[in-house]
PDB file of N, CA, C and O in Angstrom, chain B, residues numbered from 101:
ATOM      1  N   UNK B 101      66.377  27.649-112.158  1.00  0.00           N
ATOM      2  CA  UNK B 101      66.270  28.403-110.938  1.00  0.00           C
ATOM      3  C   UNK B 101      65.112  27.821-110.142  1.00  0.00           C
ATOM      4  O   UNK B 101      64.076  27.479-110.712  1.00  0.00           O
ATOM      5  N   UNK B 102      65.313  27.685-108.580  1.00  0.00           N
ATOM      6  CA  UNK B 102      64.313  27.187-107.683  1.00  0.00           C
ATOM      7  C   UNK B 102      64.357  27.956-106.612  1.00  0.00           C
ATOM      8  O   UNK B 102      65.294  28.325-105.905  1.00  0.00           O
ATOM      9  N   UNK B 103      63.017  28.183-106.578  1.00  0.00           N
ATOM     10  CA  UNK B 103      62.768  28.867-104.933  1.00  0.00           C
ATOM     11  C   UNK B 103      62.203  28.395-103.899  1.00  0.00           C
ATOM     12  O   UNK B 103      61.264  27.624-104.098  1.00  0.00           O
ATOM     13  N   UNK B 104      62.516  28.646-102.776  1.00  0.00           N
ATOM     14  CA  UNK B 104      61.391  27.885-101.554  1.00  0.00           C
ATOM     15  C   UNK B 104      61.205  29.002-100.563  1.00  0.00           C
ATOM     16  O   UNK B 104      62.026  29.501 -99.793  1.00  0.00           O
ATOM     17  N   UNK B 105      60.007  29.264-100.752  1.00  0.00           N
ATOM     18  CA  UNK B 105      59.501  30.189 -99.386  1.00  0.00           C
ATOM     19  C   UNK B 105      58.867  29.635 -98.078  1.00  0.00           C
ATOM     20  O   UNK B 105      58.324  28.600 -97.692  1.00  0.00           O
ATOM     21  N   UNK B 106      59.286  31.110 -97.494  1.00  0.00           N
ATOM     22  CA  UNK B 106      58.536  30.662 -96.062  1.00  0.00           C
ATOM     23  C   UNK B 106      58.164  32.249 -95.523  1.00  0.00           C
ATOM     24  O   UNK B 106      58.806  33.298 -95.483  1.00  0.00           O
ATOM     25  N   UNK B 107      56.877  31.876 -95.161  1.00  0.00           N
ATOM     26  CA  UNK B 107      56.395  32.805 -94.510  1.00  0.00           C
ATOM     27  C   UNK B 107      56.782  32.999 -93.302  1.00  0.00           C
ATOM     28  O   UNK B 107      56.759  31.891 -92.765  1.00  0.00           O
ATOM     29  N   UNK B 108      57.228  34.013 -92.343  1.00  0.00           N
ATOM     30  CA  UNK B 108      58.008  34.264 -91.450  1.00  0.00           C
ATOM     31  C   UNK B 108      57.504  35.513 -90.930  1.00  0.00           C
ATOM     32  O   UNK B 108      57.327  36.455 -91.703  1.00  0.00           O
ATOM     33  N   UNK B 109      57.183  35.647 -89.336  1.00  0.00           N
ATOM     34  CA  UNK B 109      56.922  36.744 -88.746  1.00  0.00           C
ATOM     35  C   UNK B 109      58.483  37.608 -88.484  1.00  0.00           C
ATOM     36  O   UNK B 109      58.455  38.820 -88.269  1.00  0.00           O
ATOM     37  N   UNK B 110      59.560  36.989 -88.519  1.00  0.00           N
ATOM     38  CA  UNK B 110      61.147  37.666 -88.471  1.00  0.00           C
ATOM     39  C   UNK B 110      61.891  37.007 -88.931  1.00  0.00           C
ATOM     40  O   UNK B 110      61.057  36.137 -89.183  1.00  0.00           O
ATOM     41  N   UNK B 111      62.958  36.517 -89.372  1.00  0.00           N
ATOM     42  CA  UNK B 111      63.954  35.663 -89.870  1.00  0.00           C
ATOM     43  C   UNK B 111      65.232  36.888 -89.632  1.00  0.00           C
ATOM     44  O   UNK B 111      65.316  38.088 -89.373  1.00  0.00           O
ATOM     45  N   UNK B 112      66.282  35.510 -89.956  1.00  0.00           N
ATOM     46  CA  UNK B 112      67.646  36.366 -89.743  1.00  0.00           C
ATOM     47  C   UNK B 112      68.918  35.196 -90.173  1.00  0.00           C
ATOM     48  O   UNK B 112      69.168  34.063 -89.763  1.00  0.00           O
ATOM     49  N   UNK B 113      69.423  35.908 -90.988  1.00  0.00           N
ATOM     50  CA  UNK B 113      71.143  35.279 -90.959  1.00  0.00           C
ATOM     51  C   UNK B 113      72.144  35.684 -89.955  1.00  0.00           C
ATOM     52  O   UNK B 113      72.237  36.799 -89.441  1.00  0.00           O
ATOM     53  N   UNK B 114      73.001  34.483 -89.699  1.00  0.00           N
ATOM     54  CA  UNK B 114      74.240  34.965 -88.784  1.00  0.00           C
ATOM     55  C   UNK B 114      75.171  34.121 -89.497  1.00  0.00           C
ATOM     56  O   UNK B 114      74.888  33.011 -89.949  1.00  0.00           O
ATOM     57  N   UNK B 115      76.454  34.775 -89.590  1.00  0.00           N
ATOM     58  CA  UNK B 115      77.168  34.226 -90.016  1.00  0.00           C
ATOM     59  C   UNK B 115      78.219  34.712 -88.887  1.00  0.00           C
ATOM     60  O   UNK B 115      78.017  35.829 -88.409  1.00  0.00           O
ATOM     61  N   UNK B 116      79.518  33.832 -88.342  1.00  0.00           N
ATOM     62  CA  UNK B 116      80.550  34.027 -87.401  1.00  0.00           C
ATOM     63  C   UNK B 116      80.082  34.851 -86.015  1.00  0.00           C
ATOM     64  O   UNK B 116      80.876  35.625 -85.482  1.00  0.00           O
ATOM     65  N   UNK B 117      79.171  34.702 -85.645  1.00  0.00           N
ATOM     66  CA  UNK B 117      78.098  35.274 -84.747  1.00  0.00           C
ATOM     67  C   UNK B 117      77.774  36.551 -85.070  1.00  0.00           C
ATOM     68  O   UNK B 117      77.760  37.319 -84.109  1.00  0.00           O
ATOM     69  N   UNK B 118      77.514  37.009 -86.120  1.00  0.00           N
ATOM     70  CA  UNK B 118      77.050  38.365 -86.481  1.00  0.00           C
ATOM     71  C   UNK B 118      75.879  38.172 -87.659  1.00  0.00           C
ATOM     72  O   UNK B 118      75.933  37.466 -88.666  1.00  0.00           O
ATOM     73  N   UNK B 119      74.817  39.032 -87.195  1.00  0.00           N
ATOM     74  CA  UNK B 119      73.700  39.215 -88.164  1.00  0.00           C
ATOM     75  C   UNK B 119      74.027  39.639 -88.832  1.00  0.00           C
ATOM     76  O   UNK B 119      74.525  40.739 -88.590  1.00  0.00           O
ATOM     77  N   UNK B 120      74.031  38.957 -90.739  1.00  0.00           N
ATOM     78  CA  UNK B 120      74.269  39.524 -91.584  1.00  0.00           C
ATOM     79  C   UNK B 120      72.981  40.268 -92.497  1.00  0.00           C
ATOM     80  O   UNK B 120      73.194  41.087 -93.392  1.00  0.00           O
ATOM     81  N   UNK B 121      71.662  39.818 -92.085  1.00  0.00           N
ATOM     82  CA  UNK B 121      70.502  40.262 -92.702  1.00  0.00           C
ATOM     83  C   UNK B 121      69.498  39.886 -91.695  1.00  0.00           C
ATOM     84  O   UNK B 121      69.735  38.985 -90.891  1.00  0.00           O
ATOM     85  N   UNK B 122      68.497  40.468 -91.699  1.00  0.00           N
ATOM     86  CA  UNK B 122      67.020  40.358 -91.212  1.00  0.00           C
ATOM     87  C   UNK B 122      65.982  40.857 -91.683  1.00  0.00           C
ATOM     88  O   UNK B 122      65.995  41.565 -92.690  1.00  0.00           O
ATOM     89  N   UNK B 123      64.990  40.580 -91.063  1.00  0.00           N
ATOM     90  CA  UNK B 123      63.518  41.266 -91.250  1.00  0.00           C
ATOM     91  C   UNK B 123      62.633  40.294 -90.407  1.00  0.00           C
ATOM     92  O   UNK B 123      62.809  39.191 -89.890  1.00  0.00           O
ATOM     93  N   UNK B 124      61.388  41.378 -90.513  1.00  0.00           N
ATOM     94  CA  UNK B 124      60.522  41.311 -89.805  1.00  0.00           C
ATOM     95  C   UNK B 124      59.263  40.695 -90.241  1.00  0.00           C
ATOM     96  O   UNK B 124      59.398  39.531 -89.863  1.00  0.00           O
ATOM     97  N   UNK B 125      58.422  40.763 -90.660  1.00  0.00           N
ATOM     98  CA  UNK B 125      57.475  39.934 -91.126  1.00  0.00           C
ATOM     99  C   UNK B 125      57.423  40.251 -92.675  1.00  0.00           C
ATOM    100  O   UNK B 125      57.260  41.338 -93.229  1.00  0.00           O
ATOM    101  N   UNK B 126      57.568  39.273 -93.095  1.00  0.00           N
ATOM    102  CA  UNK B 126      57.495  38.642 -95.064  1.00  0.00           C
ATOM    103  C   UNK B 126      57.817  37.050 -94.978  1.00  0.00           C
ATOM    104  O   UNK B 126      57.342  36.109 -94.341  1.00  0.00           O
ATOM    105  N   UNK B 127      58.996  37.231 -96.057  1.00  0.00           N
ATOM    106  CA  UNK B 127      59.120  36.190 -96.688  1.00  0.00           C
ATOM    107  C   UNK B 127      60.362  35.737 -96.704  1.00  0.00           C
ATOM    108  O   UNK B 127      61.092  36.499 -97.338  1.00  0.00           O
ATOM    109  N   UNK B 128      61.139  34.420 -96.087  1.00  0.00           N
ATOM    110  CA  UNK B 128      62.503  33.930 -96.547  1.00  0.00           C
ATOM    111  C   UNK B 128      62.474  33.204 -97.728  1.00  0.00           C
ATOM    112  O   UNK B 128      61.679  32.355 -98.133  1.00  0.00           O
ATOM    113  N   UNK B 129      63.132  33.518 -98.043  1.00  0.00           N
ATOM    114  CA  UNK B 129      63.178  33.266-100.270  1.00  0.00           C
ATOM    115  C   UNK B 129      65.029  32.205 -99.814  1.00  0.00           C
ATOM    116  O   UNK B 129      66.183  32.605 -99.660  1.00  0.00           O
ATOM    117  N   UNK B 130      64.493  31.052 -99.768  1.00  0.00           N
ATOM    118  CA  UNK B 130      65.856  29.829-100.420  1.00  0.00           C
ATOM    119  C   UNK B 130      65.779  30.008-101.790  1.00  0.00           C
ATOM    120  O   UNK B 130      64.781  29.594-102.381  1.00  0.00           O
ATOM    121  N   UNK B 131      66.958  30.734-102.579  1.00  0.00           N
ATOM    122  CA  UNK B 131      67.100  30.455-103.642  1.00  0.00           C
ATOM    123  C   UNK B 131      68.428  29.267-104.906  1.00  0.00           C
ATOM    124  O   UNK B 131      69.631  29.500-104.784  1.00  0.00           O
ATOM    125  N   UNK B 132      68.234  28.793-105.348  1.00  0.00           N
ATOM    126  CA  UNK B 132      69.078  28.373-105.958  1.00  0.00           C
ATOM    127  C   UNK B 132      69.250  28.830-107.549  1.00  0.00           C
ATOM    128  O   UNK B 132      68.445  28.664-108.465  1.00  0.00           O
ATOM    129  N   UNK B 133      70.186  29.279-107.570  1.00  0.00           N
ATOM    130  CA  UNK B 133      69.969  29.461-109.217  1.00  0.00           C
ATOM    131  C   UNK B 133      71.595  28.555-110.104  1.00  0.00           C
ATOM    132  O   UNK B 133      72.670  28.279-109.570  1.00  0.00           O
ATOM    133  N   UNK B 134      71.141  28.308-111.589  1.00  0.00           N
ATOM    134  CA  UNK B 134      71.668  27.102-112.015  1.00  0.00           C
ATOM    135  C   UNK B 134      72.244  27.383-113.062  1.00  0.00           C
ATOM    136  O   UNK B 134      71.463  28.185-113.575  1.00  0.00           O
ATOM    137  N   UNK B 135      73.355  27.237-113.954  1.00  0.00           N
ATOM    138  CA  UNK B 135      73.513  27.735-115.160  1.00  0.00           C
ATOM    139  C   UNK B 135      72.818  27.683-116.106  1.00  0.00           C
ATOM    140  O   UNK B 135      72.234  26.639-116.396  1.00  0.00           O
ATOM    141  N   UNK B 136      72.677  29.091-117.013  1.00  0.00           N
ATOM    142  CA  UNK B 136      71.501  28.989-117.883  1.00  0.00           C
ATOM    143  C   UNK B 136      70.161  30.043-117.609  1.00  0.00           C
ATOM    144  O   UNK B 136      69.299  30.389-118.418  1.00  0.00           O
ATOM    145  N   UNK B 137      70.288  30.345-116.439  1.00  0.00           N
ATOM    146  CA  UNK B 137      69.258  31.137-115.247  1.00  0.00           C
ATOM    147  C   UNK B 137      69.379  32.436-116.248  1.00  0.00           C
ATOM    148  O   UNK B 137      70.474  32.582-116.790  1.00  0.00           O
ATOM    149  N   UNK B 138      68.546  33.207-116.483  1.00  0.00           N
ATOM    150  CA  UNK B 138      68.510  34.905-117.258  1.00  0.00           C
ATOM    151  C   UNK B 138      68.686  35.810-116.631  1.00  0.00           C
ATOM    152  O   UNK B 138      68.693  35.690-115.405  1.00  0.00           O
ATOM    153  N   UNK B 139      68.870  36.910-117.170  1.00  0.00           N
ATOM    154  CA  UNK B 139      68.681  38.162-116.342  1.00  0.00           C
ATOM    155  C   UNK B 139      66.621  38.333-116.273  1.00  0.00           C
ATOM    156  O   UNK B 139      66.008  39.038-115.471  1.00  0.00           O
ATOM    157  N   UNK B 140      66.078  37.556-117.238  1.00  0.00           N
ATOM    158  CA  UNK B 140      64.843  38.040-117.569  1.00  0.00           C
ATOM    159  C   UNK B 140      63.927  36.780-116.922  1.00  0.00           C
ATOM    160  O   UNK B 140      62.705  36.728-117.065  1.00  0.00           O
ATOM    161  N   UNK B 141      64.746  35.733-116.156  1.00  0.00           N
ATOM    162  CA  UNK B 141      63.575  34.586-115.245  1.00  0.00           C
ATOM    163  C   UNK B 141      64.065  35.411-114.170  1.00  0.00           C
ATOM    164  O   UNK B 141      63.161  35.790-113.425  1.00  0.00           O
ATOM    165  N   UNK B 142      65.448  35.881-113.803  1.00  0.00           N
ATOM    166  CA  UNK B 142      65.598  36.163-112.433  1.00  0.00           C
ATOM    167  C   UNK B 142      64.046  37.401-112.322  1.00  0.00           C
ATOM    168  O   UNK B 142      63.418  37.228-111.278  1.00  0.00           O
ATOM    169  N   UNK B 143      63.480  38.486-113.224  1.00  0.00           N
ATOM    170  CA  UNK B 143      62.958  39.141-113.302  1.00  0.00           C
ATOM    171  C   UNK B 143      61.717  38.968-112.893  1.00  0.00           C
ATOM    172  O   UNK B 143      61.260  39.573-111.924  1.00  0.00           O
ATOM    173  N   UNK B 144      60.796  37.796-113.868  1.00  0.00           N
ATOM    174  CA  UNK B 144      59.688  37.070-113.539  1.00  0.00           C
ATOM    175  C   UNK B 144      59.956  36.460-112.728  1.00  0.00           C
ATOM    176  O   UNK B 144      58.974  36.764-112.051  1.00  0.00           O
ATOM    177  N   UNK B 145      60.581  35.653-111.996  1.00  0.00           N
ATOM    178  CA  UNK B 145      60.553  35.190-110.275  1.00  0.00           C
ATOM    179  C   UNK B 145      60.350  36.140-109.441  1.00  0.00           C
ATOM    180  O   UNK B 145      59.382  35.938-108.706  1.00  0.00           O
ATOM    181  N   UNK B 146      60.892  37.085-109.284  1.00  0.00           N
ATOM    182  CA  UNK B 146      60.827  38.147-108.283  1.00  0.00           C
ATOM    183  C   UNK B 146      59.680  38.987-108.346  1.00  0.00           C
ATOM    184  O   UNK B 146      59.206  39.495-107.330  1.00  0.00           O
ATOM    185  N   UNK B 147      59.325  39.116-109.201  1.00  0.00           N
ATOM    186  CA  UNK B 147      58.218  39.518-109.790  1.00  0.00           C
ATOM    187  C   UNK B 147      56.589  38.958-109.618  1.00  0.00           C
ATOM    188  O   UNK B 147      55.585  39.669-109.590  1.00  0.00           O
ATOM    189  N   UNK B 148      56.645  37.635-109.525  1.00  0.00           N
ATOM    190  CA  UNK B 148      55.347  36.292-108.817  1.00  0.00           C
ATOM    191  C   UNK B 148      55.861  36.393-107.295  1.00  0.00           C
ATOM    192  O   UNK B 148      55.035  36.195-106.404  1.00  0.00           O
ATOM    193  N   UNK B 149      57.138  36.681-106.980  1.00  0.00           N
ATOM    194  CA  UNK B 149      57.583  35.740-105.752  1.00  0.00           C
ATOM    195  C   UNK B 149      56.681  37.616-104.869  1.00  0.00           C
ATOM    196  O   UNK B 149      56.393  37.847-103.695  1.00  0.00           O
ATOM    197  N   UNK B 150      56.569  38.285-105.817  1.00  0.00           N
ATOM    198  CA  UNK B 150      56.323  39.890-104.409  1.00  0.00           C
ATOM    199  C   UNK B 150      54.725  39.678-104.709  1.00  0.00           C
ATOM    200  O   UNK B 150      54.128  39.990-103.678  1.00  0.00           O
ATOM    201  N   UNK B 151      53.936  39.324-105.583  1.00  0.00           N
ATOM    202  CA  UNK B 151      52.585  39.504-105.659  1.00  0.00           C
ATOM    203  C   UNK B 151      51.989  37.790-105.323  1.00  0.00           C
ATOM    204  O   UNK B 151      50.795  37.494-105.272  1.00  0.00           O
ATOM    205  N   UNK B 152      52.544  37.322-105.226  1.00  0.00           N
ATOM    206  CA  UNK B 152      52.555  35.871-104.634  1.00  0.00           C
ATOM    207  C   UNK B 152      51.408  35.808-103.674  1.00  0.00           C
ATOM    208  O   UNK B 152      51.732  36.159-102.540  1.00  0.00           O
ATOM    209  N   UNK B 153      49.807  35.357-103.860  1.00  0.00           N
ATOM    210  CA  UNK B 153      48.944  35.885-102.308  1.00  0.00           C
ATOM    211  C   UNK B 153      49.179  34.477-101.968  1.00  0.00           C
ATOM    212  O   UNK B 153      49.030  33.413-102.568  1.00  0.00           O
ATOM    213  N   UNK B 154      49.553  34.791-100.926  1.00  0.00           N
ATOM    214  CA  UNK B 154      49.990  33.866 -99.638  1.00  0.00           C
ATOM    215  C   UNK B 154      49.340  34.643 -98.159  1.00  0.00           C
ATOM    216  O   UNK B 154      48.980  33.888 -97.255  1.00  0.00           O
ATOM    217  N   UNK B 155      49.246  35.735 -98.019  1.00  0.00           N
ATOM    218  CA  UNK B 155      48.411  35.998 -97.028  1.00  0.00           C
ATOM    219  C   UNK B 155      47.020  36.284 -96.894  1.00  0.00           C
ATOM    220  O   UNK B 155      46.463  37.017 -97.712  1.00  0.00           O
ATOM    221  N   UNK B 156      46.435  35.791 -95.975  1.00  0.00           N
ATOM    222  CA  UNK B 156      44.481  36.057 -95.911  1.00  0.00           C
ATOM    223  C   UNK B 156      44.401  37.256 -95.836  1.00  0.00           C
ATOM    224  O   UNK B 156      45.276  38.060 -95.515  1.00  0.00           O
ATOM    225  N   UNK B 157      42.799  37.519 -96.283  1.00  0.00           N
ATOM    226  CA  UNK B 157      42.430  39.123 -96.268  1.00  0.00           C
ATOM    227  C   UNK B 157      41.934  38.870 -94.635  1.00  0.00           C
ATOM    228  O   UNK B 157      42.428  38.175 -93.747  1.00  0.00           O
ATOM    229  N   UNK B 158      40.958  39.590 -94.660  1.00  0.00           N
ATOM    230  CA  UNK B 158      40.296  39.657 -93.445  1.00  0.00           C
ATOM    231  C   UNK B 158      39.160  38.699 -93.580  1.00  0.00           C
ATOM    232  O   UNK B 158      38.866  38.322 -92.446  1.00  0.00           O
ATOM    233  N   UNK B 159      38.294  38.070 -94.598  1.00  0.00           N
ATOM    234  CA  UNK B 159      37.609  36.905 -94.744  1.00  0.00           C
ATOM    235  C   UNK B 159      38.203  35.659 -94.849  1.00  0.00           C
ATOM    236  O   UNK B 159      37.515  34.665 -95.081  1.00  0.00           O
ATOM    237  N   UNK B 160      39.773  35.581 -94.662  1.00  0.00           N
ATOM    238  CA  UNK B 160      40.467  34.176 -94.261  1.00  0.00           C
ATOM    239  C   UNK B 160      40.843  33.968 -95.171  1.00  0.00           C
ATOM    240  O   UNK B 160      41.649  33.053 -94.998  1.00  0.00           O
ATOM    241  N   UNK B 161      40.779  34.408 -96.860  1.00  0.00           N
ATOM    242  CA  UNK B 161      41.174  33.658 -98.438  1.00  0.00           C
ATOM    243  C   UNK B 161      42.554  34.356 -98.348  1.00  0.00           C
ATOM    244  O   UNK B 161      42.805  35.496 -97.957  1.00  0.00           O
ATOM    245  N   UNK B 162      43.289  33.504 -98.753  1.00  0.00           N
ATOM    246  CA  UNK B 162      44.763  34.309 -99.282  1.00  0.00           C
ATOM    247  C   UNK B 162      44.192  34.697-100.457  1.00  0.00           C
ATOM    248  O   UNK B 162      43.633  34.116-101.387  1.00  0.00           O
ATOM    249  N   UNK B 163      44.513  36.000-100.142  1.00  0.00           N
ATOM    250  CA  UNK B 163      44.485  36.445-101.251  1.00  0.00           C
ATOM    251  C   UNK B 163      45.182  38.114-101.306  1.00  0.00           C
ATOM    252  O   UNK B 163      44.888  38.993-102.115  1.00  0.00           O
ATOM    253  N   UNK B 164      46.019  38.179-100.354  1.00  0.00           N
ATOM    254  CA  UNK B 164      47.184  39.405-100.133  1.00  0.00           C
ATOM    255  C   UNK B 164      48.130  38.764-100.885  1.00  0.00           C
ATOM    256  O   UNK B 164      48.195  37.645-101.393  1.00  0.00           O
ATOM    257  N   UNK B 165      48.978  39.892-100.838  1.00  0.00           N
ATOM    258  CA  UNK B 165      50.096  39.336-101.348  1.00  0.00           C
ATOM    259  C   UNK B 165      51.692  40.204-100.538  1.00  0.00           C
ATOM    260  O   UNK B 165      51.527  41.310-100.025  1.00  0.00           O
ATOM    261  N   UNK B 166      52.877  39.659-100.529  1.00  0.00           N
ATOM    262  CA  UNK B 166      53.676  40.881 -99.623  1.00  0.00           C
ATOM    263  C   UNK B 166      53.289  41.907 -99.755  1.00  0.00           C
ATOM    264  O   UNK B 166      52.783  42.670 -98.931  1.00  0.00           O
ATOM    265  N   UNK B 167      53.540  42.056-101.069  1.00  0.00           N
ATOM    266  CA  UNK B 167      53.162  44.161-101.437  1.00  0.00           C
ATOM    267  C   UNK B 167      52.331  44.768-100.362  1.00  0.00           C
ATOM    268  O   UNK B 167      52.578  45.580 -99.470  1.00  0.00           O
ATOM    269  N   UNK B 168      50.746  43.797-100.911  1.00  0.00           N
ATOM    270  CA  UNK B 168      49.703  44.411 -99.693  1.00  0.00           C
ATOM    271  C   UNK B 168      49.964  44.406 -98.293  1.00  0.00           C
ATOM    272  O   UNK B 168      49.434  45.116 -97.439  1.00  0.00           O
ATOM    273  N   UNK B 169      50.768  43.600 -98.159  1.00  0.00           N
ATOM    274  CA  UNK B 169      50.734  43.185 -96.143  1.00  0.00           C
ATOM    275  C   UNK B 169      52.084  44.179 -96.353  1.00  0.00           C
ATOM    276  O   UNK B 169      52.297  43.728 -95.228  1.00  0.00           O
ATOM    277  N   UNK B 170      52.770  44.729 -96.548  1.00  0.00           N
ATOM    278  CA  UNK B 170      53.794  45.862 -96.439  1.00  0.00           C
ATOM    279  C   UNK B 170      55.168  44.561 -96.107  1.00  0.00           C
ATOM    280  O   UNK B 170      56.116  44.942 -95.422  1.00  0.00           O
ATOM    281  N   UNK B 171      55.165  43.411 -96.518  1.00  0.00           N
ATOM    282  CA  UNK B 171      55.940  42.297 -96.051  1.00  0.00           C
ATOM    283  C   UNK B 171      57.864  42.837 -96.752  1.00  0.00           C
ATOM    284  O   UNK B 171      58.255  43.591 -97.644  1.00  0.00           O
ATOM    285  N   UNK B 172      58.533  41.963 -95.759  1.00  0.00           N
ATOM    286  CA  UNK B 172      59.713  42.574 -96.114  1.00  0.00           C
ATOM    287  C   UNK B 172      60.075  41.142 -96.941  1.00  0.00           C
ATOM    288  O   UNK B 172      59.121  40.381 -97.108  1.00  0.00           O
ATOM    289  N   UNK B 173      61.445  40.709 -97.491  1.00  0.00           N
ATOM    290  CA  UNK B 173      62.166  40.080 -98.032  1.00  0.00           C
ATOM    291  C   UNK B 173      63.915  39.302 -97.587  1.00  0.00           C
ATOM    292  O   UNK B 173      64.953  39.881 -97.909  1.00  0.00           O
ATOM    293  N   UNK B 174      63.911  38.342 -97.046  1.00  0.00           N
ATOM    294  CA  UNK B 174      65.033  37.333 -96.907  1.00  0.00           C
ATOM    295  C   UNK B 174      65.377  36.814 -97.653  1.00  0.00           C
ATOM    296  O   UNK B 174      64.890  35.688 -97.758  1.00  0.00           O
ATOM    297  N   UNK B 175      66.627  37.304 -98.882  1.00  0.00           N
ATOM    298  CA  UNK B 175      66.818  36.115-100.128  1.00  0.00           C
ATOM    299  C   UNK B 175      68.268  35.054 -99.433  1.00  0.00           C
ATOM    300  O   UNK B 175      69.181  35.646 -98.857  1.00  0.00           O
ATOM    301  N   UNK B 176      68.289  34.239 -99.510  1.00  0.00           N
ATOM    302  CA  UNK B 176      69.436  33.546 -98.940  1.00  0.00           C
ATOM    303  C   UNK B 176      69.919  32.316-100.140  1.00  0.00           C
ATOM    304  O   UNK B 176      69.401  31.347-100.695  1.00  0.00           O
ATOM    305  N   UNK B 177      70.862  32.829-100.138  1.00  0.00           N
ATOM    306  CA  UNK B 177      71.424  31.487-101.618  1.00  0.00           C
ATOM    307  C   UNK B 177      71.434  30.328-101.225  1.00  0.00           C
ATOM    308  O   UNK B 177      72.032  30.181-100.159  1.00  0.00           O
ATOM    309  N   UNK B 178      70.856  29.120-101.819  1.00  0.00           N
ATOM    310  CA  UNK B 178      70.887  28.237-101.136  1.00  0.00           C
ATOM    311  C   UNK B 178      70.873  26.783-102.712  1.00  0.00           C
ATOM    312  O   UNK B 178      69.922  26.122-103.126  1.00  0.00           O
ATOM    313  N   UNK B 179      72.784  26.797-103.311  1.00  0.00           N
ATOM    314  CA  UNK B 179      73.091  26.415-104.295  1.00  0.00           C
ATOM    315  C   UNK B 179      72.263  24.416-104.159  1.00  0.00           C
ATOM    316  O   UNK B 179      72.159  23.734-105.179  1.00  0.00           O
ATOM    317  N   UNK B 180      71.875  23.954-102.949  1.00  0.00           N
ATOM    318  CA  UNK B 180      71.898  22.861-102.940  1.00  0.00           C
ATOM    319  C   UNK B 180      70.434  22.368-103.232  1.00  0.00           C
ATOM    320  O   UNK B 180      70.105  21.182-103.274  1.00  0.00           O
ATOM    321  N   UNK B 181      69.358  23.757-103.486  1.00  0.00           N
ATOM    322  CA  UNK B 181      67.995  23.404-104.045  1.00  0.00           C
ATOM    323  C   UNK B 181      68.264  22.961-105.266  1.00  0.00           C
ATOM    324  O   UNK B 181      67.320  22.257-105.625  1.00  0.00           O
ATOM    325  N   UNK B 182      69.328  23.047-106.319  1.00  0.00           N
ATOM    326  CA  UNK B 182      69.391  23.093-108.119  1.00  0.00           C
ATOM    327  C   UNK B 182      69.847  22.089-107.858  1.00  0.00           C
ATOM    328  O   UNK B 182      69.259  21.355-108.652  1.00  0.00           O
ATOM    329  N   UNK B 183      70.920  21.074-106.939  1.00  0.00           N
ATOM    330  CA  UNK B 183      71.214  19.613-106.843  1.00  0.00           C
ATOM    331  C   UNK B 183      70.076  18.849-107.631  1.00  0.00           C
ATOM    332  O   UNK B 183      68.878  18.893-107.351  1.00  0.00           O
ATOM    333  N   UNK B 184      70.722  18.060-108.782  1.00  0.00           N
ATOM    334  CA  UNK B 184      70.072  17.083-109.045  1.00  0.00           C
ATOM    335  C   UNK B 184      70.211  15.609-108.406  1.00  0.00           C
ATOM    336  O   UNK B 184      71.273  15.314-107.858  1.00  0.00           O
ATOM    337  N   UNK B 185      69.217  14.735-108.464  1.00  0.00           N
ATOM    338  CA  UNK B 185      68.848  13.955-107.036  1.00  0.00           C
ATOM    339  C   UNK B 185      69.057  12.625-108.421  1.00  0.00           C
ATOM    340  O   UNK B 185      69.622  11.617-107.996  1.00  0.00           O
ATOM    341  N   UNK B 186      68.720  12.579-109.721  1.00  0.00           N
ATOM    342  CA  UNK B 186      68.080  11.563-110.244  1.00  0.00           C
ATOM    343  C   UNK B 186      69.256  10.424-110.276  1.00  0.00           C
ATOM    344  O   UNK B 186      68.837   9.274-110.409  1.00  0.00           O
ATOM    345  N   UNK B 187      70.572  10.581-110.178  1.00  0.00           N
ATOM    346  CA  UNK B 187      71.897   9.646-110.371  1.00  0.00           C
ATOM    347  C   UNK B 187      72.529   9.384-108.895  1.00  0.00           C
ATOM    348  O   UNK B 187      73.076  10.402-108.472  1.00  0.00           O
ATOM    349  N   UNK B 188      72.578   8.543-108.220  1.00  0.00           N
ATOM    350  CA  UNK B 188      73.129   7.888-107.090  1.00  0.00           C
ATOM    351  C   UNK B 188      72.532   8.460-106.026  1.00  0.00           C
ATOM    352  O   UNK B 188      71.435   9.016-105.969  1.00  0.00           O
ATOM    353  N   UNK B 189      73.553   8.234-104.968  1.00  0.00           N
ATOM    354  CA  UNK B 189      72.747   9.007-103.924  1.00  0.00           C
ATOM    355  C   UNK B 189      73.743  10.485-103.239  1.00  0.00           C
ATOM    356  O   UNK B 189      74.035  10.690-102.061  1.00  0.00           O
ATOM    357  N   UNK B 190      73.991  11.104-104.135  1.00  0.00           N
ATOM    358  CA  UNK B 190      74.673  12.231-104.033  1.00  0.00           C
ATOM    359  C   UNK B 190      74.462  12.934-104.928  1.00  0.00           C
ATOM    360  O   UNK B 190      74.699  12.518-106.062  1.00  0.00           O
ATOM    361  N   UNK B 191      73.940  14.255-104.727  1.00  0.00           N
ATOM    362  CA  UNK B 191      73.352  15.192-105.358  1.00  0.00           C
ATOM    363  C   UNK B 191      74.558  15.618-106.385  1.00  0.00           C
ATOM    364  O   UNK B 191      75.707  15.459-105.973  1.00  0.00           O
ATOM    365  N   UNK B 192      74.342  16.191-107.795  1.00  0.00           N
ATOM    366  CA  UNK B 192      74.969  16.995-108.344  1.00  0.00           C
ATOM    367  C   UNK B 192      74.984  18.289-108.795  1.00  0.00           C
ATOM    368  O   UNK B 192      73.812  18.534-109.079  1.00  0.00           O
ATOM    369  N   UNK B 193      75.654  19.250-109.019  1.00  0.00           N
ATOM    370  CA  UNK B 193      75.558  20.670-108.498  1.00  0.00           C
ATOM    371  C   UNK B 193      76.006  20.674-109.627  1.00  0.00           C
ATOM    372  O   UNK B 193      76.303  21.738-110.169  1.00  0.00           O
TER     373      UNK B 193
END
């Protein structure tokens, strides 16, 4: 399993011109997950990925984390992070 965040003041999916998800200030979570993935890593990911400090206090250190900043959550599947890169030049899934 791989994740890639991004800190985001709003994000949003559209799919066929309709918003299928949003939010407002947190986190867009690219996830890929791979066979083999647990019910108990999906657990501990989500789990680092909400206490994760990525945001400054008021002395400039990250050292918030969503929870504290009241941050919302964008998970978006995104099967082509688990592509392995190491054999030709076409990823395998």
């Amino acid at each position: 399993m791989i994740a890639l965040l991004q800190r985001v003041s709003e994000a949003s999916v559209t799919v066929d011109a309709a918003v299928v998800g949003a939010i407002g200030k947190g986190l867009l979570v690219y996830l890929g997950v791979v066979e083999g993935d647990t019910e108990r890593a999906v657990d501990a990911l989500a789990e680092k990925i909400v206490h994760f400090r990525i945001y400054p206090d008021d002395a400039g250190r990250f050292d918030r984390s969503l929870t504290d900043v009241g941050g919302e959550i964008l998970l978006v599947s995104q099967f082509t992070l688990a592509g392995s890169w190491r054999k030709g030049r076409r990823p395998g899934f």
